[in-house]
Residue, then its C-alpha position, 0 to 999 in steps of 0.5 A: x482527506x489526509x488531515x491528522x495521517x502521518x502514514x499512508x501504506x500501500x497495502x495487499x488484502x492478504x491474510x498477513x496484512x490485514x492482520x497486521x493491520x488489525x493488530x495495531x494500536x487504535x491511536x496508530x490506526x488513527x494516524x494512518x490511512x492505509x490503501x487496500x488493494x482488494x484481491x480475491x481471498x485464497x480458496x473463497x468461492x465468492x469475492x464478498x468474503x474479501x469485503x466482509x474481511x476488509x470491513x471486520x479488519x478496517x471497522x470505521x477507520x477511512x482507508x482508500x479501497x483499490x483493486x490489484x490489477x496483479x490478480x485481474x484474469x489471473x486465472x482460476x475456476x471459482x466465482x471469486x475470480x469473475x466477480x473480481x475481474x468484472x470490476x474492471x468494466x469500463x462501462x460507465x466509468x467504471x460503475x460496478x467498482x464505484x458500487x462496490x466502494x460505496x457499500x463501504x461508508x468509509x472508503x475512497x475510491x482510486x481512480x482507475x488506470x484508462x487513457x480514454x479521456x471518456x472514462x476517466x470523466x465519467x469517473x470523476x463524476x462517480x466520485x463526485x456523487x460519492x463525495x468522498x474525494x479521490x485518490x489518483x495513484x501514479x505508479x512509475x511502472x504504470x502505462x497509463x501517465x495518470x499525472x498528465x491526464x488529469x491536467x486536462x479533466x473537468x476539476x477533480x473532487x474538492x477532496x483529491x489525493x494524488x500518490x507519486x509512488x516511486x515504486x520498489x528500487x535498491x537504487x535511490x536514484x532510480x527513485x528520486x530522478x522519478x519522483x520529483x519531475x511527477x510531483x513538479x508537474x502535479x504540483x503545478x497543475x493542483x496546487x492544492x492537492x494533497x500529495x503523498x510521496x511512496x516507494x518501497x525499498x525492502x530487500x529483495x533478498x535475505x540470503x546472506x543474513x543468518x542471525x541479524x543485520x540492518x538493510x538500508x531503507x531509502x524511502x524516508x530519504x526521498x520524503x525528505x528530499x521532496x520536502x526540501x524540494x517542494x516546501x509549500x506543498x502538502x505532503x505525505x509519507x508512504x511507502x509498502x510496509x514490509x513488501x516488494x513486487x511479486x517474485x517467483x520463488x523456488x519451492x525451498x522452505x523459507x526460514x523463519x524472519x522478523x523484519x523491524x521497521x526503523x526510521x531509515x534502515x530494515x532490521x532483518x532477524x534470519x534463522x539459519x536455514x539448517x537449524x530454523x527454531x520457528x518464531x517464538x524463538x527467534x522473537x526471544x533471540x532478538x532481545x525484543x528490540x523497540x524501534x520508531x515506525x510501522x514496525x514498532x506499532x506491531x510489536x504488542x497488539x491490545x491483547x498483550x501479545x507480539x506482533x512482528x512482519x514475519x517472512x510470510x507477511x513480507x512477500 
């Protein structure tokens, strides 16, 4: 599935990541698999218009289609929300969910989080009759241990691709003491797996830059350390872009900022809240800066005009 992708990104289905994704280079979206998470669209009445979104965005590329268990009865009075919440039915393994992925001709499905061994059968074979692979997306937060379920199902689809996702840590080895043990006991029980290797390390806080200053980036580094580890093994760089989970915020205007991906760092570019001069500006101040990465990809779409992860895309 992965053969040729050298990126696999986590990603919201958000006004600012599919516009993101949008503006990238054709030759860079042909390097990467992205993993929308599909969430009902802000103020749309029905959750067909997160799809249609999706396809205008995605066109023919392969992407795997995930549901954001963070929105599932997250409330709210309009069709939109039920229709994405009945997704989440059970019966039949999931089917109105395989439906929805299959009125896609380039999606994949990611196995959906259940310890009823029923359910998770059933799925698999769903995804056998779409015969277009899987993808089992272990999350260290996660209350389901998807990685050592799978160890007692019938075979999975030829085409399986297991994600270890590490998730959001400042702390590297919070993530590493994590991630090699699961990828140990994938690799043992699929050796033919393709395994993708994520986590997400974007601060968690910008208050003390005013101007520019680099913030580590630590999920190369356990790419790397995995590489080292697992050499034999067919694996692949993920990570969320430029997102962390959910915060809570106060309600104070957010200054503009231009988050630049670099290979192991974040360059942050922060207006001073006091005298914020917008983005244009402050795109100006930076010097157009070119870096390797996702980032960089962002800065021009076809059309000429940049394109940067700005603090509204990044939250």
């Amino acid at each position: 599935m992965l053969q040729l992708r050298e990126y696999v990104p986590l990603l919201k289905t958000g006004v600012a990541e599919l516009e993101a994704y949008r503006a990238l280079y054709p030759s860079v979206k042909s390097s990467l698999f992205p993993v929308f998470s599909a969430r009902p669209w802000p103020n749309a009445s029905h959750f067909e218009f997160t799809l249609r979104k999706i396809r205008e965005t995605i066109e023919d590329h392969p992407f795997g289609f995930a549901l954001d268990s963070d929105r599932y009865r997250h409330g709210g009075k309009r069709p939109a929300q039920d229709e994405f919440d009945a997704l989440f039915d059970e019966r039949l393994g999931y089917a109105h969910y395989y439906d929805v992925v299959a009125s896609f001709a380039n999606a994949t499905p990611v196995l959906l989080p259940t310890a009823n061994a029923d359910v998770l059968i059933r799925q698999i074979g769903n995804a056998e009759r779409l015969d277009r692979g899987l993808i089992i997306h272990q999350r260290r937060d996660a209350t389901v241990p998807l990685s050592r379920l799978i160890t007692r199902l019938p075979p999975l689809p030829h085409d399986t691709v297991v994600i270890v996702d590490a998730g959001w840590s400042r702390n590297y080895l919070d993530l590493e003491a994590w991630a090699i043990p699961v990828i140990e006991r994938v690799v043992a029980a699929l050796p033919e797996a393709e395994v993708v290797v994520m986590s997400s390390s974007f601060p968690d806080s910008f208050t003390h830059i005013v101007g520019d200053q680099e913030e580590d980036g630590t999920e190369r580094r356990l790419y790397a350390a995995a590489r080292q580890r697992f050499q034999q093994t067919d694996l692949t760089f993920g990570d969320w872009a430029s997102t962390r989970p959910s915060q809570g915020g106060g309600g104070n205007t957010i200054p503009s900022r231009i988050d630049v991906a670099k290979m192991n760092s974040w360059h942050i570019f922060r207006a001073d809240p006091d005298d914020d001069p917008g983005f244009p500006e402050l795109d100006t101040r930076k010097n157009r800066w070119r870096f390797g990465g996702y980032g960089d990809s962002l800065i021009r779409s076809d059309d000429g005009e940049p394109w940067w992860i700005p603090s509204p895309c990044s939250v």
